[in-house]
C-alpha positions as CSV (number, residue, x, y, z in Angstrom):
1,X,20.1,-25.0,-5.3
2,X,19.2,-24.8,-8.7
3,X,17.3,-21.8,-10.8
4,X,14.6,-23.4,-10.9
5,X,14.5,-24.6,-7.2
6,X,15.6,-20.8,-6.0
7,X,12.6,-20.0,-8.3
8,X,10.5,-22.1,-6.9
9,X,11.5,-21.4,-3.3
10,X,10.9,-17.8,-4.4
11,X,7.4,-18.6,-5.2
12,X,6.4,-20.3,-2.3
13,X,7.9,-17.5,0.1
14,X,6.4,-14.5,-1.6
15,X,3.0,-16.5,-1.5
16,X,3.2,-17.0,2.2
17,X,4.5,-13.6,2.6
18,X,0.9,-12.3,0.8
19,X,-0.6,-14.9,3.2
20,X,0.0,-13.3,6.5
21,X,0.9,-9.6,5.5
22,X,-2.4,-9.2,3.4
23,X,-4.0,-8.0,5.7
24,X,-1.2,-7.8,8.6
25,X,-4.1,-8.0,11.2
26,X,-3.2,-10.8,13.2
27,X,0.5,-9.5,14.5
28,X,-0.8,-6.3,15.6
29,X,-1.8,-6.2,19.3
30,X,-4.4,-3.1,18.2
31,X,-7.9,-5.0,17.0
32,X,-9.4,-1.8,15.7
33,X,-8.7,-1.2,12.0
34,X,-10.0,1.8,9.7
35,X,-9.3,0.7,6.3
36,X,-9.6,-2.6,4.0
37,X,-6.6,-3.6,1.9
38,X,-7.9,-1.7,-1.3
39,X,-8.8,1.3,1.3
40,X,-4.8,1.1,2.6
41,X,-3.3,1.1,-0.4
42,X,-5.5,3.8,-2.4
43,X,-5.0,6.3,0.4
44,X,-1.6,5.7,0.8
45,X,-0.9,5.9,-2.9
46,X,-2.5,9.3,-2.7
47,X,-0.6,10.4,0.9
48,X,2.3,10.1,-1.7
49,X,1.8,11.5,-4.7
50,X,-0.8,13.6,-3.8
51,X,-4.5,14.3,-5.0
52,X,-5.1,12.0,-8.2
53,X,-8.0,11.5,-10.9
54,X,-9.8,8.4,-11.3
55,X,-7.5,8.0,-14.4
56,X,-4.0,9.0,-12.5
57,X,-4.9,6.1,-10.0
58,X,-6.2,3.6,-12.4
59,X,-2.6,4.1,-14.1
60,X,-0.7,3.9,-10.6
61,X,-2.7,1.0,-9.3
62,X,-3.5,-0.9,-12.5
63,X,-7.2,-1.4,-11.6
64,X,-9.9,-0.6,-14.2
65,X,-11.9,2.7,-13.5
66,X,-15.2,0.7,-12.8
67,X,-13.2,-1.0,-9.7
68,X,-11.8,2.4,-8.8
69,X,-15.0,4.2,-9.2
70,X,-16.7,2.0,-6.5
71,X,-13.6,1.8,-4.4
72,X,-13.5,5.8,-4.2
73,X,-17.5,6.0,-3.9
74,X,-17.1,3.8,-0.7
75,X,-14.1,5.9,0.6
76,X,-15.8,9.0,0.1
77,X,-18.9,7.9,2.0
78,X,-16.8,6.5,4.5
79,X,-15.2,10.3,5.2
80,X,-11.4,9.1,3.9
81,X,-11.5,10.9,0.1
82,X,-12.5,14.2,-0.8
83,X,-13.0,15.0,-4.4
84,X,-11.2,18.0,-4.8
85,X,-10.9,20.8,-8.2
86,X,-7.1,20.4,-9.9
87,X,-4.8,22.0,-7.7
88,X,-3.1,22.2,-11.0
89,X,-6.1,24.2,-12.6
90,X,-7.1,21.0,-14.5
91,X,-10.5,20.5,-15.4
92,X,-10.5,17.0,-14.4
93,X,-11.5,16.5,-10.1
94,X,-9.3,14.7,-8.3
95,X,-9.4,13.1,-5.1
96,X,-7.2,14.0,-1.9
97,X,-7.2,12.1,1.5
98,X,-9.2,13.9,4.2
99,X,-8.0,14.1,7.6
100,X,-10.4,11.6,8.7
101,X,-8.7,9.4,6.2
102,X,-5.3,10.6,6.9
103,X,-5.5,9.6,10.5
104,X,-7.3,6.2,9.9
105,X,-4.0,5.7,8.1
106,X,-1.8,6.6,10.1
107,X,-3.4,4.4,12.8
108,X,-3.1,1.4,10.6
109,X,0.1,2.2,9.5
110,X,1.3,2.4,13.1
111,X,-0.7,-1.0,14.1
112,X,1.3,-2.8,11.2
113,X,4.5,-1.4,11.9
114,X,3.8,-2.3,15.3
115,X,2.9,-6.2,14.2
116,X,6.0,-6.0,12.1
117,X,8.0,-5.4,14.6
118,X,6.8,-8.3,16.2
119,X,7.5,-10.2,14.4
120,X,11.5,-9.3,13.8
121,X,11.8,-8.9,17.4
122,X,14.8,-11.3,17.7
123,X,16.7,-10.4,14.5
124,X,19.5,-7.8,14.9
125,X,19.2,-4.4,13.4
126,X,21.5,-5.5,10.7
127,X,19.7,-8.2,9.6
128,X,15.9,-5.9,9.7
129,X,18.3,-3.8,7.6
130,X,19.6,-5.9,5.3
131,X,15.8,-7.1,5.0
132,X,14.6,-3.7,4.1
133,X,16.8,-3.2,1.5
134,X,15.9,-6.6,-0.5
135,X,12.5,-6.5,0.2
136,X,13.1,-2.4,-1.6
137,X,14.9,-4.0,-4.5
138,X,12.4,-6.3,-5.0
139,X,9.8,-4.2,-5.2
140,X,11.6,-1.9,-7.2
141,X,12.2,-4.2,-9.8
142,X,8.6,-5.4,-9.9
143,X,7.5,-1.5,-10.4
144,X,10.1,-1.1,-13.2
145,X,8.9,-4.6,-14.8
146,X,5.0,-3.4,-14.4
147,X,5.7,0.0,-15.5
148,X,4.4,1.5,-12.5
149,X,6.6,2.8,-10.1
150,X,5.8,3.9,-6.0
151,X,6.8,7.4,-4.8
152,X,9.1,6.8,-1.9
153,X,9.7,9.9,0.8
């Protein structure tokens, strides 16, 4: 295969991947979702690094503040984000998960790792492995290209 076919192949996959994993709904035996896409990924940006500012997030998440601003303003109503003083003593207010939004999490988190696994059902632990630790470097690198790397536990 040539660079520009592997390219190209590489292209196609990580479109259908975005296809059925975004969001991963429809592999999940649990209908009853908490949290949209932008919802997910906010609170479990914070669930790992912890409470952020408006400005923290719009750096990790690369979305403009007037996105974020409406994004948090929904999640707050909705009982998910708290704002919160600086546990730092900062002056700027941050936002932290609540436990409401914690567990809604959680819950989704389970129902995709439940669809996930699913899905690999027939492929040997090896291979899920092996999987993991692509689908990692991949990201990785993307992080490192964008400038904005995810905390990992």
């Amino acid at each position: 295969m040539t660079t520009r076919t592997r390219h190209d192949a590489l292209e196609l996959e990580t479109m259908l991947l975005t296809r059925y994993l975004l969001p991963n709904r429809r592999f999940s035996s649990e209908s009853t979702r908490h949290l949209e896409r932008s919802a997910y990924t906010l609170l479990s940006r914070v669930a790992a690094q912890g409470p952020m500012s408006i400005g923290e997030l719009s750096d990790a998440l690369g979305l403009d503040v007037s996105t974020l601003n409406r994004q948090t303003a929904a999640m707050t109503k909705a009982g998910d984000l708290a704002r919160v003083p600086d546990p730092k003593g900062g002056m700027a207010r941050k936002f932290q998960a609540t436990a409401t939004g914690e567990q809604h999490l959680e819950a989704d988190r389970h129902a995709n790792a439940e669809g996930l696994s699913r899905v690999v059902a027939d492929w040997s632990p090896e291979d899920v492995n092996t999987f993991v630790a692509l689908l990692r470097r991949f990201n990785t690198d993307l992080e490192n290209l964008d400038g904005r790397p995810w905390p990992r536990e």
